[in-house]
Every structure is written in C-alpha cells, then in structure tokens.
C-alpha positions as CSV (number, residue, x, y, z in Angstrom):
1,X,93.1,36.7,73.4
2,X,89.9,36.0,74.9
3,X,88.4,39.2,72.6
4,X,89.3,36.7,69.8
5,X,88.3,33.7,70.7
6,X,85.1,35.7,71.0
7,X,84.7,37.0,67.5
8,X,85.9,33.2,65.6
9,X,82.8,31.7,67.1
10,X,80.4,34.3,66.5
11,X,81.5,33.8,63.1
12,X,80.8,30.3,63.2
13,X,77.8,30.4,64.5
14,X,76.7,33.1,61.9
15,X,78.3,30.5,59.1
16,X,76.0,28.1,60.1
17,X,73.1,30.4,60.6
18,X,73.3,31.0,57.0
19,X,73.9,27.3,56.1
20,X,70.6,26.5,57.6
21,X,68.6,29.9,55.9
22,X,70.4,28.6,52.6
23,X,68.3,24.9,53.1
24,X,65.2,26.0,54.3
25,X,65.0,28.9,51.3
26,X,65.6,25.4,49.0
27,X,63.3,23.3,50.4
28,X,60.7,26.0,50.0
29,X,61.4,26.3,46.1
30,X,61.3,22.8,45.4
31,X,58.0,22.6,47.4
32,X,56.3,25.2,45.2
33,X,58.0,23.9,42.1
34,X,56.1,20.3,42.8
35,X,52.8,21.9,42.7
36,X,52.3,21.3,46.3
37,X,51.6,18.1,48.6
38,X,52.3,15.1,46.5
39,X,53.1,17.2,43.4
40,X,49.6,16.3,41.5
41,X,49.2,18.4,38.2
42,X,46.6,20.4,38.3
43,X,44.5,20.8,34.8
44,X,46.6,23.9,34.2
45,X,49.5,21.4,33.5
46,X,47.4,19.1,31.5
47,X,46.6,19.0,27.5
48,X,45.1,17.0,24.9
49,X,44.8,16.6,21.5
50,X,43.2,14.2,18.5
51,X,44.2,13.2,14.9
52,X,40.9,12.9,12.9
53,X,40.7,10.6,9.9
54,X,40.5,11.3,6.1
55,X,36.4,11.5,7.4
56,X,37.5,15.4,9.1
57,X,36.3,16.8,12.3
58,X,32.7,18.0,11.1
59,X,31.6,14.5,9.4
60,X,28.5,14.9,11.5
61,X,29.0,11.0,12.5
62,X,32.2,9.6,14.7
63,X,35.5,12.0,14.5
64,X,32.7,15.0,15.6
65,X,31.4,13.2,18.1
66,X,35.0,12.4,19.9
67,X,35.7,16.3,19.3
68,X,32.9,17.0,21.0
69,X,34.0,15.2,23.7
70,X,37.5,16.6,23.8
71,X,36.0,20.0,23.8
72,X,33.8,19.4,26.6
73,X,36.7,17.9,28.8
74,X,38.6,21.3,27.8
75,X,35.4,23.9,28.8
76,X,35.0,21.8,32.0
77,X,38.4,21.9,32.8
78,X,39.2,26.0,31.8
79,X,41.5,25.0,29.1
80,X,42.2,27.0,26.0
81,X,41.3,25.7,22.6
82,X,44.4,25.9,20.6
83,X,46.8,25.4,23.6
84,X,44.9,22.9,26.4
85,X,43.2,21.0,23.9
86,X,43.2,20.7,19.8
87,X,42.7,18.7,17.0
88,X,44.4,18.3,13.9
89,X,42.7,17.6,10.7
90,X,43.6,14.5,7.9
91,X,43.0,14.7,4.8
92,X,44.8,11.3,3.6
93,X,46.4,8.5,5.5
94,X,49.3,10.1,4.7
95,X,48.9,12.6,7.4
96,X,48.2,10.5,10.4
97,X,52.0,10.2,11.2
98,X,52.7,13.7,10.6
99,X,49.6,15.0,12.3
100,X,50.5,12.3,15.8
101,X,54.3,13.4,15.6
102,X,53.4,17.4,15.5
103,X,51.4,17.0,18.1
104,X,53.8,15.0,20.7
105,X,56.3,18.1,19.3
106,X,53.7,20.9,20.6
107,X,54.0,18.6,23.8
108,X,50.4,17.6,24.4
109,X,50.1,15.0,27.1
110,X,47.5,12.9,26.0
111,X,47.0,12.7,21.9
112,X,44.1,10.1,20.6
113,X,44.1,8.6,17.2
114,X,40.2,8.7,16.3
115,X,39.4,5.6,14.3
116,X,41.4,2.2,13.8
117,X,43.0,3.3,10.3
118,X,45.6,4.9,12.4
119,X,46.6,1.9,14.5
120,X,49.9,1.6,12.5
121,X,50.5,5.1,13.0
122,X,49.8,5.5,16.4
123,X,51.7,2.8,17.5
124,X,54.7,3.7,15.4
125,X,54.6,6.8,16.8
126,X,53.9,6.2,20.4
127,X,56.8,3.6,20.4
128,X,59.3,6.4,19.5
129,X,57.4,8.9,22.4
130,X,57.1,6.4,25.0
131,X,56.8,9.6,27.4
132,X,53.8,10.7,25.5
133,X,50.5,8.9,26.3
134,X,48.4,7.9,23.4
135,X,44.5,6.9,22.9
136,X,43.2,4.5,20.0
137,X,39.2,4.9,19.1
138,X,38.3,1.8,17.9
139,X,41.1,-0.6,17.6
140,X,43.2,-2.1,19.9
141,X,47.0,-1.0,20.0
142,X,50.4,-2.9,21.7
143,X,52.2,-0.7,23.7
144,X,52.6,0.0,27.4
145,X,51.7,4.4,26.3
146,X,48.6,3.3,24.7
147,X,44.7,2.8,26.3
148,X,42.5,1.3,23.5
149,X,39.0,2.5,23.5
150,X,36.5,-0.1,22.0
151,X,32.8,-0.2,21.5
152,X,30.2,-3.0,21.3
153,X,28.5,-2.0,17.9
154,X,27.6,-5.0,17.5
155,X,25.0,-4.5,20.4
156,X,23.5,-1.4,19.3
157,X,23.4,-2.6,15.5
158,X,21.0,-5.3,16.3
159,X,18.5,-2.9,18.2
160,X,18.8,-0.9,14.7
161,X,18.5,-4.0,12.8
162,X,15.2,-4.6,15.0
163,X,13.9,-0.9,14.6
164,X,14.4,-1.3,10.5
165,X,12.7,-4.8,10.7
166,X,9.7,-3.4,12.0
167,X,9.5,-0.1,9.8
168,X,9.9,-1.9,6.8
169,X,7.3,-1.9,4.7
170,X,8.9,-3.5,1.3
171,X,10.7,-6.6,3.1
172,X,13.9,-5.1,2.4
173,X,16.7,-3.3,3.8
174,X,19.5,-2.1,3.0
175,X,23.3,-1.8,4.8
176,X,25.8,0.7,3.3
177,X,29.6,0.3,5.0
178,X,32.5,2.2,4.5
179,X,35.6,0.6,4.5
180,X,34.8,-3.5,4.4
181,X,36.8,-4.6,7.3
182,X,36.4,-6.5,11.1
183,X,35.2,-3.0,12.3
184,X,32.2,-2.2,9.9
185,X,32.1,-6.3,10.0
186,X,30.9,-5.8,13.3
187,X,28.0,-2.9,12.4
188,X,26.7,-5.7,9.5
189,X,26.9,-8.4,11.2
190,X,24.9,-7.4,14.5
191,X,22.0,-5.6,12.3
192,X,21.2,-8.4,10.0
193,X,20.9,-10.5,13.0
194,X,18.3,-7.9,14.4
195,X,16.5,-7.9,11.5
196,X,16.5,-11.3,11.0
197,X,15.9,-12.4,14.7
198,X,12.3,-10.2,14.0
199,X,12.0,-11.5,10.6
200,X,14.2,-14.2,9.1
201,X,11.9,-13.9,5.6
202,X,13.5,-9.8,5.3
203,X,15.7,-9.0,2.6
204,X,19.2,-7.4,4.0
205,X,21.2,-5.9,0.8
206,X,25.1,-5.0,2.2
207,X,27.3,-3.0,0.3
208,X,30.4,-1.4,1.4
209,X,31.5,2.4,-0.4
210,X,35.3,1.5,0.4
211,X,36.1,4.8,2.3
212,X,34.4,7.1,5.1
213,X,34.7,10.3,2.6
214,X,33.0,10.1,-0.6
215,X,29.4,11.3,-0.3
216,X,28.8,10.7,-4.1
217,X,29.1,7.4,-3.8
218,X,26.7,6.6,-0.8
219,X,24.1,8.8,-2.6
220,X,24.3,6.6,-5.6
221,X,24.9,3.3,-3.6
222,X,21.6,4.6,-2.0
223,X,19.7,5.4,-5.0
224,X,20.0,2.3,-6.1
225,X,19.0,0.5,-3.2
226,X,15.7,3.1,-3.0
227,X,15.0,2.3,-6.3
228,X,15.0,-1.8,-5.5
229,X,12.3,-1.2,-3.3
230,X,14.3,-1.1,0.1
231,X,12.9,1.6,2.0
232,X,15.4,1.5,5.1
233,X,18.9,1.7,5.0
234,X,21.7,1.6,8.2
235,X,24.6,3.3,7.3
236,X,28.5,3.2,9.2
237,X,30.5,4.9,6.6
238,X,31.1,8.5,8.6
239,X,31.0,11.1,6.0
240,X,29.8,9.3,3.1
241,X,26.5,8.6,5.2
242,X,26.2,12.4,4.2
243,X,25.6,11.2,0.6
244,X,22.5,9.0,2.0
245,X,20.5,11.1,3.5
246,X,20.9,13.7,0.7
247,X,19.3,10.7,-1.8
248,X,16.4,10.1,0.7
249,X,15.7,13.6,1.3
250,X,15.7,14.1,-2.3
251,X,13.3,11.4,-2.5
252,X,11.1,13.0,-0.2
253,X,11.6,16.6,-1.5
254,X,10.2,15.0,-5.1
255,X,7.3,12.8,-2.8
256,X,6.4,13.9,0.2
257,X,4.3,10.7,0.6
258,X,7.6,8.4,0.0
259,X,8.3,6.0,2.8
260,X,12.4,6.0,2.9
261,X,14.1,5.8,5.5
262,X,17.6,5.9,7.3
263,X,18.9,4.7,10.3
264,X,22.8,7.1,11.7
265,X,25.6,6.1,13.0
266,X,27.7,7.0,15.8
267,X,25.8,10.5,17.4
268,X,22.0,11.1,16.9
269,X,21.8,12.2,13.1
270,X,18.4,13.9,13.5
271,X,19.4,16.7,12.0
272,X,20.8,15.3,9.2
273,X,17.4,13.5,8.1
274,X,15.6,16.8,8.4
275,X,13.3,17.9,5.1
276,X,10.7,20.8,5.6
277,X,8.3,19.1,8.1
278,X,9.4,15.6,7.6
279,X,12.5,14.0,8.9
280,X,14.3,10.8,7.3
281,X,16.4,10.0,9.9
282,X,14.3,6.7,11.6
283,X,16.7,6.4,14.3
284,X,20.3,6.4,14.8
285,X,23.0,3.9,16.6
286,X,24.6,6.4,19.0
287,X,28.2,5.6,19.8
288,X,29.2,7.9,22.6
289,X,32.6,8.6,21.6
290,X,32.6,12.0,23.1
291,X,31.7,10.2,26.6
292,X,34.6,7.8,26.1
293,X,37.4,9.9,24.9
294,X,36.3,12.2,27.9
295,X,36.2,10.1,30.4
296,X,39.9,9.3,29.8
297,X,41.2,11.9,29.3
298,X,39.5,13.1,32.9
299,X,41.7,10.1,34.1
300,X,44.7,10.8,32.4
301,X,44.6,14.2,33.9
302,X,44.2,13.0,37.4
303,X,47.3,10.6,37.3
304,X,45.6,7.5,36.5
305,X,46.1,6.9,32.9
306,X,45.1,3.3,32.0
307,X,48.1,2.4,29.9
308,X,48.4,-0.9,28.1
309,X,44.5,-1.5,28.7
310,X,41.7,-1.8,26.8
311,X,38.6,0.2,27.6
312,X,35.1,-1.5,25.9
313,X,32.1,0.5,26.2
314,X,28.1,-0.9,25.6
315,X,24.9,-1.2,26.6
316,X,25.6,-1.5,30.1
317,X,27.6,2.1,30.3
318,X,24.9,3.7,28.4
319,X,28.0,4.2,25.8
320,X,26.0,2.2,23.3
321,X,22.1,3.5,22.1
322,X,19.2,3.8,20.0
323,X,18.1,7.1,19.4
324,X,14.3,7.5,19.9
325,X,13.9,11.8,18.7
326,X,11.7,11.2,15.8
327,X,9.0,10.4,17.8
328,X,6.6,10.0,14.9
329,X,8.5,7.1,13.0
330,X,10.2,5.5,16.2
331,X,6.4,5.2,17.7
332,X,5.7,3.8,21.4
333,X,5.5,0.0,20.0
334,X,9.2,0.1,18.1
335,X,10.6,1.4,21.0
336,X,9.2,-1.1,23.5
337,X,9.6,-3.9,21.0
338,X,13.3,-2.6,20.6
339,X,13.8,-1.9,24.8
340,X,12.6,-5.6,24.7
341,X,15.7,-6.6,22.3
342,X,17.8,-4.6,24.8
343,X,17.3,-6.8,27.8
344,X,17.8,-10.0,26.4
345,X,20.9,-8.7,25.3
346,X,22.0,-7.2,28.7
347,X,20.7,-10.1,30.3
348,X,22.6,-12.6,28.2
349,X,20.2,-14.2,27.0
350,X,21.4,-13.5,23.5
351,X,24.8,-12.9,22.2
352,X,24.8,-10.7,19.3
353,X,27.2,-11.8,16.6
354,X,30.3,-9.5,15.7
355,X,31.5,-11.5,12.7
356,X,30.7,-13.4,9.4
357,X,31.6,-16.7,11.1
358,X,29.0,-15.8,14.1
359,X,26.8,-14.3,11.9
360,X,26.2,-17.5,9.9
361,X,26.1,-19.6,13.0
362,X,23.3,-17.3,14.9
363,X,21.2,-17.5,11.1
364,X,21.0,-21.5,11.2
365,X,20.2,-21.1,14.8
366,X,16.9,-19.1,13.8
C-alpha cells in the first residue's frame, strides 16, 4: 500500500516536472521569434522600394537622385539590391498602379512614389494596403500609411533666378517647365522673382514642354530661346532638361566663344553641361531628394514611421541649394551676391513667392 502511494506521487511530481520544462521550452521560442528585448526589427527585416515616373531612374535630374538615396540607405544598412531595396521603372502613367501594387505583392515595407503624378495612384493603392507604408515625393497624399515628402523650390529657384540675373548678358532669360502645373508653378514663380528682385527691367521668357520625357522638345524649345538672344535658361522638366543642354553644348561645340548658359535642376548637373574644356552648366538648384527619401526610410526602419505627416525640406536642412562647381562662371561675387539672397530668405525677411497669385503680388511690390 504504502509502496503505491509512493509511486502515484512520484508520477505527479514528474507530470508537473514536464509541465513546467514544456513552458519554459515556449517562452524561449517566442523570445527568439520576437527578435529579442522589445522585438525591434533589425535592418535584416526591413525593405524598400520606389516607383519612378515616365522621367525613368537615370534622368540625371530628380527620380536618380531619390535612387540614389535609396541605394545609399540599402549599402549603409547591408541590404541586397533586388531583395532589401529596388526600384521599378515607368514608362507611362499607366504603370504607376501596377508598378506600387507588385511591389506591396513582393512585400516591401516601405515603397515611395517619386514625383506627384502618382498621387492618385499611391493613394489608391495604399488605401487597399493599409499595412504597407507608403512615401509621396513631392505632393502631399490623405491617408494615415502615407508620409508626404515636400520641398521648398520655391526658395532655391529664386537664388537661381538671382545667379541668372547677374550672368546675363542679353537682359533675357529664359524658364523651360515640364508639366505646367502648382509644382513646376512653384520653380517659375520663385526664379522670376530672383531675377526680377536683382533686376525688375530683365526679360523672363516661360514655357512649359508638357511632360518630363521628351528631350526633342526642350532642345528645340531651347533653340529658340538661344536664338532670341536669351543666353540663360533654368530648366525643371527632368529628362527633357537633357534636350537643353544638348542645344547649348551644341552651341558651344559650333562657338567656343558663345555665352549660353543653363541653370539644373534637382542634383548638381555639372556633368551634364560638360563640352571639351568648357562647361554650360552655370549652376544648378539642388533638391536633395536622395537625403530625404533616406532619411525616412532610416526612420521607418527604426519603428518610427511618420504616417499621415508631411515632411517639407529647405534652406534651413541644407535640403534645398545652389550649386557653386563651375567655379569659373559661378565667380566669388555671384556667389556672395547669391549667399546674400540666402539670408534674407532664412531670415524672413523676404518670402519667396510659390504661385501666380504671389508672384504678381511680390512684382507690384518691387
């Protein structure tokens, strides 16, 4: 009797010997499953991805410059091109959908829409994935998954509008736009207010090429405006800027002596001016894009994804610039004449205009 009583609780106590192993074993998995204290992702766990526009990843202006970007975040971060980070290429509006939705499918966390002609999209899209977080360059979207990412052109146009004001040699400039609209507004309107603020009596000819893709056309929009005696032109029409510097290097290629000129857009288009020993480029606006759609995604990565907000980037983050590399054309007295410009602006002393309406309104005040 007392030989059994013996052996039913050594059972039990083995029972719950086993009970307790059984917990402990689970409570170990679940930690290592988490990722560890406080289950933060590590960038192992983390991906992102971008939809160009119809302007494609090498346009040398503003969908290259947020790859760049997105590339850097990956190489800092060990990620694998093609896996931790990617883009995907349009070729028509048509693709932006297609491109966003593939993308949330090949479960990337974080997938920006470079350029506001995929707001409609993006926010379609990103209302149907409300798991997926989404980035808009350019434009502000509605939707609690979405962090807009704005710039103040505006800003940096003007210090180009005062740069081309005081190259000028003819009295006239010119502005060549892609796609008229209250983004490229913003580019026109801020330089013909620097170049009227250093000289209201300067000729500013806009025209807009209706799309960021047709080189052709900026070359003969361009060689037009060369041939009317302007002899600096801004452009902010991504790849069809290609087509302007290709008409002002051919101007110089024919006379080396030919005073023509073009300001970039969006990342330092040196390059893109260059001609034997001469450059065209004057200066560029610099947009850092790459900085913005880094800096984000470096957030989003480290759990703090600013969804539902609105990111703006200027002067004052260094996002915004004037490019000073061709030291020979952008000489000592343009850049402190333009550094000038730069602090009335920071100061507030001056508020740039970003439409039509303020345009007009900061003319009469002149």
């Amino acid at each position: 009797m007392k030989n059994r009583r013996f052996l039913m609780v050594l059972a039990l106590l083995l029972s719950i010997g086993f009970v307790l192993a059984a917990c402990g074993s689970s409570d170990e998995g679940e930690a290592t499953e988490s990722g560890g204290e406080g289950g933060e992702s590590s960038s192992e766990d983390f991906s992102a991805a971008m939809v160009t526009d119809v302007g494609g990843v090498d346009d040398k202006s503003f969908n290259q410059s947020a790859w760049e970007g997105l590339k850097a975040f990956g190489e800092e971060n060990g990620l694998t091109e093609g896996e931790g980070f990617d883009y995907a290429q349009s070729d028509s509006e048509g693709d932006y959908t297609t491109n966003l939705s593939r993308l949330v499918r090949q479960d990337y966390n974080l997938i920006y829409g470079i350029g506001y002609l995929l707001q409609p999209a993006l926010e379609e899209v990103a209302a149907q994935y409300p798991d997926t977080q989404f980035g808009l360059v350019d434009s502000v979207a509605e939707g609690d998954n979405i962090v807009s990412i704005t710039f103040k052109e505006h800003e940096g146009s003007f210090l180009a509008g005062v740069a081309a004001a005081l190259k000028t040699e003819t009295k006239k400039v010119g502005f060549i736009g892609g796609e008229d609209g209250d983004l490229i507004n913003k580019f026109e309107s801020g330089f013909v207010a620097g170049v009227k603020s250093v000289d209201p009596e300067i000729q500013v000819d806009v025209q807009y090429a209706e799309s960021f893709a047709a080189a052709d056309k900026g070359k003969l929009i361009a060689s037009n405006m060369y041939n009317n005696d302007i002899d600096v032109i801004y452009h902010a029409s991504g790849a069809t800027g290609n087509g302007v510097f290709a008409q002002a290097k051919d101007i110089k290629q024919n006379n080396p002596d030919a005073n023509v000129w073009v300001i970039g857009v969006d990342r330092d288009q040196h390059e893109e001016g260059a001609i034997g020993d001469h450059n065209v480029t004057l200066t560029s606006m610099v947009k850092r894009v790459d900085v913005a759609v880094n800096d984000v995604a470096t957030e989003t990565m480290n759990g703090n994804f600013p969804g539902g907000e609105v990111k703006e980037y200027g002067l004052d983050d260094d996002a915004i610039s004037i490019a000073t590399t061709n030291e020979e054309a952008m000489t000592e007295d343009i850049v402190s004449q333009v550094e000038e410009w730069k602090g009335k602006i920071t100061s507030g002393e001056i508020q740039v205009p970003s439409t039509h309406e303020e345009l007009e309104e900061y003319e009469n005040s002149l």
